[in-house]
C-alpha positions as CSV (number, residue, x, y, z in Angstrom):
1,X,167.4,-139.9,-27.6
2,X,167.5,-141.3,-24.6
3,X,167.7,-145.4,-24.5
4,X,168.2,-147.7,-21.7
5,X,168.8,-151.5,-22.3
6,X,168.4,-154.9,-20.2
7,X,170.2,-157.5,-21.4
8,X,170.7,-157.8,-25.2
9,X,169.8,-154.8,-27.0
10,X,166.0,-155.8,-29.1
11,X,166.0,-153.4,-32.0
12,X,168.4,-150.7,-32.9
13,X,167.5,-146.8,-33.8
14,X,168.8,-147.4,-37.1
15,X,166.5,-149.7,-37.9
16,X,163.5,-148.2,-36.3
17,X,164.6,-145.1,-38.6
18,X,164.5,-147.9,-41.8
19,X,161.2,-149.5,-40.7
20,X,159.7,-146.1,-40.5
21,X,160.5,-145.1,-44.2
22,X,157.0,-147.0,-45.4
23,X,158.6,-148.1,-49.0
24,X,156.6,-149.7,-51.8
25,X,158.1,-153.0,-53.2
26,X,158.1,-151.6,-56.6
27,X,158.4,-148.0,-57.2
28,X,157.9,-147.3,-60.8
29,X,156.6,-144.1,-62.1
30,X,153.3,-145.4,-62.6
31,X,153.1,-146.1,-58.8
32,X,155.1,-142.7,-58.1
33,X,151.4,-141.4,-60.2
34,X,149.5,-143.6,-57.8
35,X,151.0,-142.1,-54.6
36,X,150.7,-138.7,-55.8
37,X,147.2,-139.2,-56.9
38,X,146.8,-140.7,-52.9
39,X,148.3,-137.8,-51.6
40,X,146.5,-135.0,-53.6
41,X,143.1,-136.6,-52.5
42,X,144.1,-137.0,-48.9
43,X,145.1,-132.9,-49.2
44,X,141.4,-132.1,-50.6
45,X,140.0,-133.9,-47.9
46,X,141.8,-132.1,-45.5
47,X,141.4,-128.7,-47.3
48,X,137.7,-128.7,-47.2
49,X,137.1,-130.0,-44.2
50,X,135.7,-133.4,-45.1
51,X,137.1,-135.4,-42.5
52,X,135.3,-133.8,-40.1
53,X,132.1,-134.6,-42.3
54,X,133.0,-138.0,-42.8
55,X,133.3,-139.2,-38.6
56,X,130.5,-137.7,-38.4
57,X,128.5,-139.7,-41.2
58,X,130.3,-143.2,-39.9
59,X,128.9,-141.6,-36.1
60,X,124.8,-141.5,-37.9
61,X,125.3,-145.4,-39.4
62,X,123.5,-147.3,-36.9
63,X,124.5,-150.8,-36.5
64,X,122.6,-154.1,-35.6
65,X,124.5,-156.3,-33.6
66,X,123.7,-158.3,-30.1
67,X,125.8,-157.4,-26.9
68,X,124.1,-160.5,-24.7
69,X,126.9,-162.2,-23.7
70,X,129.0,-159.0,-21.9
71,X,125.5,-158.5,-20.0
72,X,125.3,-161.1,-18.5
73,X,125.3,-160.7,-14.3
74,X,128.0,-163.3,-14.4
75,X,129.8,-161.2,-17.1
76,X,129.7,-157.7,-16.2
77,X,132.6,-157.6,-13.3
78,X,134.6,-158.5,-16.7
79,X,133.9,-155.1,-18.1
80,X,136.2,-152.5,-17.6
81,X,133.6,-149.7,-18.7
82,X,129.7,-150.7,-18.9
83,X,129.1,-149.6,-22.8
84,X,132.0,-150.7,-24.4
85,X,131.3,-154.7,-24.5
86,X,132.0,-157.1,-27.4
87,X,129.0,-158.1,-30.2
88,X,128.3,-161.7,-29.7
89,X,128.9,-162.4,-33.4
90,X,132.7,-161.4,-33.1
91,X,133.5,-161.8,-29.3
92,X,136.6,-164.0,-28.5
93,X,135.4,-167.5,-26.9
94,X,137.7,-169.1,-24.5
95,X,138.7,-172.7,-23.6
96,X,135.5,-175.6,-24.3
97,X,133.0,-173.8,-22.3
98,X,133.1,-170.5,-25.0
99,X,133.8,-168.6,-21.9
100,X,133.7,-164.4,-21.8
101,X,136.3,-162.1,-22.4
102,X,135.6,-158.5,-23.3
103,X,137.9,-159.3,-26.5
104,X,136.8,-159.1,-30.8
105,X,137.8,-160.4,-33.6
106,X,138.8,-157.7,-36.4
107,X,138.9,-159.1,-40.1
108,X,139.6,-156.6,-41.9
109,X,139.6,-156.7,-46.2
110,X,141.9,-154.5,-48.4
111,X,142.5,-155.6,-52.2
112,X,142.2,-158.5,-51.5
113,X,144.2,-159.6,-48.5
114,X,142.8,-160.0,-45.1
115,X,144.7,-158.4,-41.9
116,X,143.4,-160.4,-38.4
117,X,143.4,-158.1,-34.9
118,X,141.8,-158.8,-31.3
119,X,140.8,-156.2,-30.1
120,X,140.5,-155.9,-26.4
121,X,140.1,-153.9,-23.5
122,X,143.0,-153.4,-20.9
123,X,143.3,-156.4,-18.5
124,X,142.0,-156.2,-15.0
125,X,143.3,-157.9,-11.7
126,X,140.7,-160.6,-12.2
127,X,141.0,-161.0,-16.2
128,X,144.7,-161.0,-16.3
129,X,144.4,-164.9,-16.2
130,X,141.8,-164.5,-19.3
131,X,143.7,-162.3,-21.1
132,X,146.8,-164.9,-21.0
133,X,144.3,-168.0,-21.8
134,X,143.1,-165.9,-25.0
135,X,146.8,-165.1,-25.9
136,X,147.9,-168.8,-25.8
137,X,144.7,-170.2,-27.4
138,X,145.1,-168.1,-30.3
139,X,148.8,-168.3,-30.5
140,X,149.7,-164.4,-31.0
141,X,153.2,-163.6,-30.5
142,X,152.3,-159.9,-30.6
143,X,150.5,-157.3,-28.1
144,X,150.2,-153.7,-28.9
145,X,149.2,-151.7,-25.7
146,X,148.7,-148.4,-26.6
147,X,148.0,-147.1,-23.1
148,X,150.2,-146.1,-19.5
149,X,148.8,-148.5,-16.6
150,X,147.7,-145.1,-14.8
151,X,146.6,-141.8,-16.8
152,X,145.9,-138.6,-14.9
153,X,145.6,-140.7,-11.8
154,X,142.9,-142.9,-13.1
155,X,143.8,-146.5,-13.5
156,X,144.0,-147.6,-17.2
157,X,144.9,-151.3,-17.2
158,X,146.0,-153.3,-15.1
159,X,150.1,-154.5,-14.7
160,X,149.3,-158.0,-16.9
161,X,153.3,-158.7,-16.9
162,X,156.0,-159.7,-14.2
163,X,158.3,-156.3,-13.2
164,X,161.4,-158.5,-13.0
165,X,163.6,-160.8,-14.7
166,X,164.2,-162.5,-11.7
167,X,160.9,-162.9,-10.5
168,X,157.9,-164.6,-12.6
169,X,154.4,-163.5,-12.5
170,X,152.3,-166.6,-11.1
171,X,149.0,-167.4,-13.0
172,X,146.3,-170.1,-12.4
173,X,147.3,-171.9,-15.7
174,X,150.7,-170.9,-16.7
175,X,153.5,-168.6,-15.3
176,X,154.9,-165.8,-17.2
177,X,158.7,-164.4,-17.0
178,X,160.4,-161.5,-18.1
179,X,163.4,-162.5,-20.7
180,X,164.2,-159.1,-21.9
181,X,163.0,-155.6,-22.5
182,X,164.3,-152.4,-24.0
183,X,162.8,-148.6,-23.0
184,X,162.8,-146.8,-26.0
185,X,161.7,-142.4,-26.4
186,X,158.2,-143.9,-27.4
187,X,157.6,-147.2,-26.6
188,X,158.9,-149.9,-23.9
189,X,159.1,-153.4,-26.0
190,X,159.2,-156.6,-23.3
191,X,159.7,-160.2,-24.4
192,X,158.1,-162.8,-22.3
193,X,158.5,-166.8,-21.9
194,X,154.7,-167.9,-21.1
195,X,155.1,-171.5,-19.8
196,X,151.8,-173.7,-19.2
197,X,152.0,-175.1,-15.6
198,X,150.1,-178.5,-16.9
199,X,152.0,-179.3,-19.8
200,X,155.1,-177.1,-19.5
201,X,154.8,-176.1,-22.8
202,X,156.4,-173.0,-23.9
203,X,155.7,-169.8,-25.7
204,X,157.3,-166.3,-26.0
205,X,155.3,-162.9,-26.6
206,X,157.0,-159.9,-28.0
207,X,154.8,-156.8,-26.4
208,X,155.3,-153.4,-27.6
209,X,154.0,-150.5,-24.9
210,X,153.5,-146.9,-26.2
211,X,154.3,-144.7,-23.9
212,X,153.9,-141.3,-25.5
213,X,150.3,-141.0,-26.1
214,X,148.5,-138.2,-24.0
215,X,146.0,-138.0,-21.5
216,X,143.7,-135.8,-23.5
217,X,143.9,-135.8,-27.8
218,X,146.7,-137.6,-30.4
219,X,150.5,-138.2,-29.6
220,X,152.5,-135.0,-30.8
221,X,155.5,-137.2,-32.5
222,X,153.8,-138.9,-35.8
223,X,157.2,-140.6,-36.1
224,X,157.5,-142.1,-32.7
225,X,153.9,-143.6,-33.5
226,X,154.8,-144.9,-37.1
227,X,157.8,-146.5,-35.6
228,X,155.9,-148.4,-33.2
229,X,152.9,-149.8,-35.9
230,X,155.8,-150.5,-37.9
231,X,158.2,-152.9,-35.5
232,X,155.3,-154.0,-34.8
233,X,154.0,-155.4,-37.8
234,X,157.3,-156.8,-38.3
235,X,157.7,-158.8,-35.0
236,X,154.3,-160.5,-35.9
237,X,154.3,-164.0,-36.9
238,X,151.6,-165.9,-35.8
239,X,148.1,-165.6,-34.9
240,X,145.8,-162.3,-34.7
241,X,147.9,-159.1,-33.7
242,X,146.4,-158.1,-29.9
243,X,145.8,-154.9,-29.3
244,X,144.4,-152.7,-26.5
245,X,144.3,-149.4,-25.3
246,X,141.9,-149.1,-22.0
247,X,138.7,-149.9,-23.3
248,X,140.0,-151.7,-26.5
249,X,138.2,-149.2,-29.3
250,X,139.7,-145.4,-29.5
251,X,143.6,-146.1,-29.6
252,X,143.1,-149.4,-30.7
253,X,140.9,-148.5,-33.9
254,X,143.9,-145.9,-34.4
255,X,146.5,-149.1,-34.5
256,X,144.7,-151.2,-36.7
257,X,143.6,-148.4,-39.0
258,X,147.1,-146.9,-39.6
259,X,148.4,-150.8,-39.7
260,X,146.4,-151.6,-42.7
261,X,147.4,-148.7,-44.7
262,X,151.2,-148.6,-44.1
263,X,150.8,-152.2,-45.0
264,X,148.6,-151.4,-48.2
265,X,151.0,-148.3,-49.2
266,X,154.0,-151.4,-49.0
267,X,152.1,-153.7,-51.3
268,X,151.0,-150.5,-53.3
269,X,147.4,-151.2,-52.8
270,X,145.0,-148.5,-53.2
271,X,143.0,-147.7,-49.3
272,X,140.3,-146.0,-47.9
273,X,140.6,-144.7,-44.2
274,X,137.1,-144.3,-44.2
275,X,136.4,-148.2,-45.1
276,X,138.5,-149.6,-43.3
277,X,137.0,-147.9,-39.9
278,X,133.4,-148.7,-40.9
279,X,134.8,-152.2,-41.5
280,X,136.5,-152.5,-38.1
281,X,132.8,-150.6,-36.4
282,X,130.7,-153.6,-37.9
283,X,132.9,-155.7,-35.8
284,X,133.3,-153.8,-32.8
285,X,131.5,-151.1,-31.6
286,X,133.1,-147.2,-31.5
287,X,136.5,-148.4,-32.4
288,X,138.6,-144.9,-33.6
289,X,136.1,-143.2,-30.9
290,X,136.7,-139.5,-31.4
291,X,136.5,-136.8,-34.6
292,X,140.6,-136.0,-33.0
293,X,141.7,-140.1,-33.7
294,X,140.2,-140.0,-36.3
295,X,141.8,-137.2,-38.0
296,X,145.1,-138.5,-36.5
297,X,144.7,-141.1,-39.0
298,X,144.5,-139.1,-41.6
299,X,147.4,-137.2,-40.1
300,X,150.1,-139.8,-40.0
301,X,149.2,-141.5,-43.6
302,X,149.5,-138.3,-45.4
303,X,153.2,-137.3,-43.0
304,X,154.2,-141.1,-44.7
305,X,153.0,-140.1,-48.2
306,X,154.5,-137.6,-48.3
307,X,157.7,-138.6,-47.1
308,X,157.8,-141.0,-49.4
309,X,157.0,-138.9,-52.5
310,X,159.8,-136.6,-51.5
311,X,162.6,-139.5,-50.9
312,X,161.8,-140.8,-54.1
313,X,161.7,-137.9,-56.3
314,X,165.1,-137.9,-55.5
315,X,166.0,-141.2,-56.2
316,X,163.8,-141.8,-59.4
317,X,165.9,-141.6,-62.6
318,X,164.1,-139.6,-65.6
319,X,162.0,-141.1,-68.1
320,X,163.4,-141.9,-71.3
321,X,162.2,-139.8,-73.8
């Protein structure tokens, strides 16, 4: 594996290899029962085809929800694709004025606990400024961007970040440096110092890039994906995770989906893929966008199950009699 470091080294293979054993906190038989029983449905469904059926019945649920602010005339340079805008009810206000990014809010329930998300599209040259406002005013230490800057010579997002330690990207409000970074197999992960030019207040971002996701379908290494939700998840500490892909709904929706359950699966939580998508569609429209996503959901949570059934057969002692 091929890893290049600036600076200090961020995160170690060892423990990206830890992070991406999903373990339980308690792992008695009676939960070993629970994943199995997990498992074995996850299997049907993929047996008989039901996944398939299932997209496809989320696809027919029409929901009501207002787009107004995104079509706005003064709004719609702000969209990087003309259909994908944010519903009013969940859209991300910024500053006093309530201003418009294309940005959501994702709540999204499981057993009781509640995991917070923006979801937004990738920045462009003249929302880069936006996109940092939004960052600060919600105070999120953590950006997932599931996306290259440039796919198959189309341009996917624009470069949000400074390329050099030495040099700072200069910003309307604040000014944003480089500290550190770290180019992983999978994923580049960049640190950055925001400072406000007003105040000179300070705050650092952790971003995690994935890198290995293809122009056309679902990345071929489940583990190099798993790795990346999972250092992730860990890195967060305050505010609502960011995430974006391009437009902020396919990739994206993938994230948050497999998020949720590896965090559910740790907290041995029972979970449904198939909620928690129509959960995060009420909230903003098309996220996990194609029948390929989200099978690739399904995909990765059963590789984890049953990677973790296997490791701790092994370890389980036997029952006393």
């Amino acid at each position: 594996m091929i890893c290049k470091i600036s600076g200090i080294q961020i995160v170690s293979e060892r423990e990206l290899a830890q992070l991406a054993q999903v373990q339980p906190l308690i792992f008695s038989f009676h939960q070993q029962s629970a994943i199995m029983d997990s498992l074995k449905i996850l299997q049907k469904k993929v047996e008989e085809h039901e996944i398939i059926q299932e997209f496809m019945a989320l696809e027919c649920k029409n929901l009501p929800g207002e787009f107004n602010s995104g079509s706005e005339p003064c709004n719609r340079d702000k969209n990087r694709y003309r259909d994908i805008l944010p519903y009013d009810s969940t859209r991300v206000p910024l500053g006093k004025n309530k201003d418009y990014i294309n940005a959501s809010y994702i709540r999204i329930s499981n057993s009781g606990e509640e995991y917070f998300y923006i979801a937004t599209q990738g920045p462009l040259p003249d929302t880069t400024d936006d996109f940092w406002q939004m960052i600060l005013e919600n105070n999120s230490n953590v950006i997932a961007m599931i996306t290259r800057e440039v796919e198959s010579g189309v341009i996917k997002c624009h470069r949000y970040w400074p390329i050099s330690m030495k040099k700072p990207l200069e910003l309307k409000t604040c000014r944003i440096f480089l500290e550190n970074y770290q180019i992983l197999q999978y994923f580049i992960i960049r640190i950055f110092h925001i400072v406000r030019k007003s105040t000179g207040a300070s705050h650092f971002v952790k971003q995690l890039q994935f890198t290995s996701w293809p122009d056309h379908g679902t990345p071929a290494s489940l583990d190099g994906f798993i790795k990346f939700v999972r250092y992730l998840r860990k890195s967060h500490l305050t505010g609502p995770i960011v995430v974006h892909c391009s437009a902020g709904v396919g990739r994206t929706g993938v994230f948050l989906c497999v998020d949720v359950v590896f965090c559910a699966i740790e907290k041995n939580f029972s979970f449904s893929i198939r909620n928690i998508v129509a959960q995060m569609r009420e909230q903003r429209c098309g996220m996990v966008q194609t029948k390929e996503q989200y099978w690739f959901c399904y995909k990765i949570v059963l590789e984890v199950l049953q990677k973790l059934v296997t490791f701790n057969l092994e370890r389980l002692p036997l029952p006393h009699s």
